[in-house]
C-alpha positions as semicolon CSV with decimal commas, in nm:
position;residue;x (nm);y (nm);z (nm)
1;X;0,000;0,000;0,000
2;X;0,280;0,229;0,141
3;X;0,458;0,142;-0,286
4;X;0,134;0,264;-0,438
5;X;0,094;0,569;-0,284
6;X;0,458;0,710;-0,281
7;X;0,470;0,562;-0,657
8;X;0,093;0,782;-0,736
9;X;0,283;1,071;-0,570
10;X;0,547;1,060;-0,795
11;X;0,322;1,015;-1,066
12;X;0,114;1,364;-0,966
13;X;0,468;1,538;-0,973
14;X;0,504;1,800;-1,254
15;X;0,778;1,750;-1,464
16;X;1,098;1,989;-1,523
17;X;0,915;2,118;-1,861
18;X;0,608;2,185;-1,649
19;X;0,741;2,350;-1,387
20;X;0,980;2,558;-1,611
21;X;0,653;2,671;-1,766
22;X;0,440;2,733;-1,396
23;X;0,791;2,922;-1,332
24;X;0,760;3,145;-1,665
25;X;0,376;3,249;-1,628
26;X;0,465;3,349;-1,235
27;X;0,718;3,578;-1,369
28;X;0,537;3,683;-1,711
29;X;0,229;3,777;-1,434
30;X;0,477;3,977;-1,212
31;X;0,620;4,116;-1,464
32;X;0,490;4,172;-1,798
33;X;0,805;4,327;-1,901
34;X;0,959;4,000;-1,883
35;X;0,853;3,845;-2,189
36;X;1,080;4,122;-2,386
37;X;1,386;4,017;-2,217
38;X;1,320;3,638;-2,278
39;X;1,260;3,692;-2,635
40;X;1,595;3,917;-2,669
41;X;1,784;3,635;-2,430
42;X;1,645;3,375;-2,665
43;X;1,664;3,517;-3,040
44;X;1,970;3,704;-3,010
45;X;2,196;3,391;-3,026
46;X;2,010;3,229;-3,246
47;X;2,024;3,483;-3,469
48;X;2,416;3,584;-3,435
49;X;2,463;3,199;-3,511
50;X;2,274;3,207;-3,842
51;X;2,426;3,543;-3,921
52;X;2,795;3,371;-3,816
53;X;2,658;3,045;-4,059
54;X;2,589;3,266;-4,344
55;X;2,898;3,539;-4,362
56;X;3,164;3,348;-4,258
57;X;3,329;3,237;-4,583
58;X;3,454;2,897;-4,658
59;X;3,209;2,693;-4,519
60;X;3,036;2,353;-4,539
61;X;2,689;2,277;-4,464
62;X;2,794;2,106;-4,183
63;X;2,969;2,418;-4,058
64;X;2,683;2,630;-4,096
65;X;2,420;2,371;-3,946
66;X;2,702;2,351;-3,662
67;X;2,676;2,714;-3,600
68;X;2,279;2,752;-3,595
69;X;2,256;2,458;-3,350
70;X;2,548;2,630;-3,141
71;X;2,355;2,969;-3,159
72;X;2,006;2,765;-3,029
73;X;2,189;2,598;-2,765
74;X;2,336;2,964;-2,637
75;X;1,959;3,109;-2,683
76;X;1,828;2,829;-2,448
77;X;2,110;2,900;-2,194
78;X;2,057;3,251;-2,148
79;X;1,697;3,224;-2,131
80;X;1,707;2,984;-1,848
81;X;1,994;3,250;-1,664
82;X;1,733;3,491;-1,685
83;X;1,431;3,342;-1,651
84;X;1,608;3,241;-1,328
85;X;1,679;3,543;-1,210
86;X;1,395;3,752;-1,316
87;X;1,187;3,470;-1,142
88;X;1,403;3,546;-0,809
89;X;1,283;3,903;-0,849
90;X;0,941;3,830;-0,894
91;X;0,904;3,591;-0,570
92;X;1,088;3,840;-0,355
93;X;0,832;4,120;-0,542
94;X;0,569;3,897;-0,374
95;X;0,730;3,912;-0,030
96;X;0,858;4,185;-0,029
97;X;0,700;4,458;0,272
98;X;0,596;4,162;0,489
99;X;0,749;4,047;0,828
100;X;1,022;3,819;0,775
101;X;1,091;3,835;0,445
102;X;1,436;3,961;0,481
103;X;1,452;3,613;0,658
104;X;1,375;3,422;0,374
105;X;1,663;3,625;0,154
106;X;1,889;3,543;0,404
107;X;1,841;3,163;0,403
108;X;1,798;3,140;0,044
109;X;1,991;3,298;-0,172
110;X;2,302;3,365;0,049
111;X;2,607;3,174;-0,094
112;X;2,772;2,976;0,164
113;X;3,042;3,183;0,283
114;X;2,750;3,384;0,454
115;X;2,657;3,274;0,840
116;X;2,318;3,374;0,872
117;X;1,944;3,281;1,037
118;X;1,640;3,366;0,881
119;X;1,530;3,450;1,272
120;X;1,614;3,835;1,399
121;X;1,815;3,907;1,663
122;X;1,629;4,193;1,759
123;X;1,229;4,272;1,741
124;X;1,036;4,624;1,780
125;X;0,740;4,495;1,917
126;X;0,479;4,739;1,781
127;X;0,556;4,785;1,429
128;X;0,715;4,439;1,408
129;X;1,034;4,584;1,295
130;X;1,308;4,365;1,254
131;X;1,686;4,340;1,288
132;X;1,876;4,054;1,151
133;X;2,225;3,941;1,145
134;X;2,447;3,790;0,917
135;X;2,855;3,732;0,939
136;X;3,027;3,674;0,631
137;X;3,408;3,772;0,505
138;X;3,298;4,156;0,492
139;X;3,217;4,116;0,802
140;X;2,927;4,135;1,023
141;X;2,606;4,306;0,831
142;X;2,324;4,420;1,042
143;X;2,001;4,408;0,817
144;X;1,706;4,608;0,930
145;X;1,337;4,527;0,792
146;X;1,043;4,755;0,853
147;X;1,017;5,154;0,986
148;X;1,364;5,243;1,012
149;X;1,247;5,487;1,275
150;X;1,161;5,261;1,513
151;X;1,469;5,017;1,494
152;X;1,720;5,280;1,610
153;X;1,807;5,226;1,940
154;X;1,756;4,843;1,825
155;X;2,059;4,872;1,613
156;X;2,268;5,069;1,794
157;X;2,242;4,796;2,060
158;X;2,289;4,514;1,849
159;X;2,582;4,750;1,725
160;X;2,730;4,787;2,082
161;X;2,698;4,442;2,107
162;X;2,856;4,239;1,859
163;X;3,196;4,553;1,904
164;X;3,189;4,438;2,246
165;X;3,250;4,048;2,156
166;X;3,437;4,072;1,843
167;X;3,600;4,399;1,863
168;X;3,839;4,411;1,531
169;X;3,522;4,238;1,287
170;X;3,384;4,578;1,085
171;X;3,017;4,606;1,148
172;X;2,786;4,749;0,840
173;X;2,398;4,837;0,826
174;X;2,195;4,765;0,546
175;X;1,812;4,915;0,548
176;X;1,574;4,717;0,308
177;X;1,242;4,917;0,258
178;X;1,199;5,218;0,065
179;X;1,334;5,563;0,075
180;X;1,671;5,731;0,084
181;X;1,970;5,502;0,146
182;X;1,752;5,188;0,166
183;X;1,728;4,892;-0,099
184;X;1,501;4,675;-0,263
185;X;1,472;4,311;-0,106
186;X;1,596;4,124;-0,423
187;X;1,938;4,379;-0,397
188;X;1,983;4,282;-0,074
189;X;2,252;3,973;-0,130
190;X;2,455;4,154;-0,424
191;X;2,494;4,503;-0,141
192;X;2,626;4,251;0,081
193;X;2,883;4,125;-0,077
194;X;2,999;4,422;-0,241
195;X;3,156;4,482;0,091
196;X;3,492;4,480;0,141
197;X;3,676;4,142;0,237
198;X;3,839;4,152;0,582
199;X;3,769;3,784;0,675
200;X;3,856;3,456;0,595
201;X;3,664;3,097;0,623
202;X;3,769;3,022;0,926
203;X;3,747;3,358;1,121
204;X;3,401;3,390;0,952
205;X;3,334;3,018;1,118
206;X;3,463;3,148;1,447
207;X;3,280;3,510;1,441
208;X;2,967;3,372;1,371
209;X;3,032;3,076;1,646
210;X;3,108;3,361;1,916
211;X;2,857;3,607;1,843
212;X;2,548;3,248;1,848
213;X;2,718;3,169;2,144
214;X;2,702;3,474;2,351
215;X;2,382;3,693;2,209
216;X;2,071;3,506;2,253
217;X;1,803;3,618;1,968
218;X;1,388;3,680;2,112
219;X;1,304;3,326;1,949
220;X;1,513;3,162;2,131
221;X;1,361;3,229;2,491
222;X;1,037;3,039;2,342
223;X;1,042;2,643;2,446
224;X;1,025;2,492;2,182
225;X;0,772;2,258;2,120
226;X;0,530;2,528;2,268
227;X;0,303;2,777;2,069
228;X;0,285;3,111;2,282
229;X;-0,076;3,185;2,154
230;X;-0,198;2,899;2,262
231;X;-0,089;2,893;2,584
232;X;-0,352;2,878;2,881
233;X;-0,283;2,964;3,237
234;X;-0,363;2,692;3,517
235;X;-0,690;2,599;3,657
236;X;-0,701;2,760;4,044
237;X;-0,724;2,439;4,310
């Protein structure tokens, strides 16, 4: 019974064409723009290749079939680069303005020389503004999400903080939101690590070990296992 229904669940599983296609009309309905630069990613190739097929003297048919097929095979590449990355855009679009969502960046689409959670490490209660962390060879970036207002003396803390345990580790701010200074969620990974190197592997390893290991983030002073909301008081005896 337990073959049939993993095997039916397989079955029900859209393919790699399919969900290439589910992928494209997500995108194409974000952005209708999109649809320009997949035709231009696509044709252009193909196009150069026929053009390279038909001037270039001293050719074969072979040679020239060679070069069409070369030019397709270049159009499908770069339409699946940016199909992937205008797709990115278009999720994060989606996301973007919501509570935790700088979270999500953070776990995602960080390459692995960032140390990062997608929980904050510090929380304005009201506005649910956030403030998360993330150590990598620039450094240590603080990332605020929400009113930047309201995250000041948030920052500054978390700022204090992190000076206090690793002292020589350069600290930078990053504000995603809109507005002066600020930047869009789906530009948050490439400002990061346009910073300037000061770390290797292993100090990044260490840094981020220290700073887990001595800071305590507001998730973690919730059991786990237990849902605050639910929560109910005792019956009096």
């Amino acid at each position: 019974m337990a073959r049939s229904t993993s095997a039916d669940t397989k079955a029900k599983e859209p393919g790699r064409l399919k969900q290439m296609f589910q992928v494209f009309q997500m995108t194409r309905r974000a952005d209708p723009s999109s649809v320009w630069w997949f035709a231009l990613a696509f044709v252009g190739p193909v196009v150069l290749g026929i053009v390279l097929a038909l001037v270039l003297p001293g050719q074969n048919w072979l040679a020239m079939i060679l070069w069409i097929v070369a030019g397709v095979l270049m159009g499908v590449l770069l339409f699946l680069i940016v199909l992937g990355r205008l797709a990115e855009r278009a999720a994060y679009s989606q996301i973007e303005g919501q509570p935790g969502a700088v979270g999500a960046v953070l776990s995602n689409s960080l390459r692995r020389q960032w140390r990062s959670s997608e929980m904050p490490v510090a929380v304005h209660g009201r506005s649910q503004s956030a403030v998360y962390r993330a150590v990598g060879r620039p450094g240590v970036v603080l990332i605020t999400e929400g009113q930047r207002g309201n995250l000041n003396r948030q920052v500054e803390e978390e700022r204090r903080k992190v000076q206090r345990i690793v002292p020589n580790v350069a600290v930078h701010i990053v504000h995603v939101g809109d507005g002066d200074e600020a930047v869009t969620l789906h530009k948050l990974p490439r400002v990061m690590n346009k910073y300037k190197k000061s770390l290797n592997r292993n100090e990044v390893l260490a840094v981020a070990n220290r700073l887990d290991s001595l800071t305590q983030s507001p998730a973690a002073a919730i059991p786990k296992g237990m849902d605050p909301m639910r929560a109910r008081a005792g019956r009096p005896r």
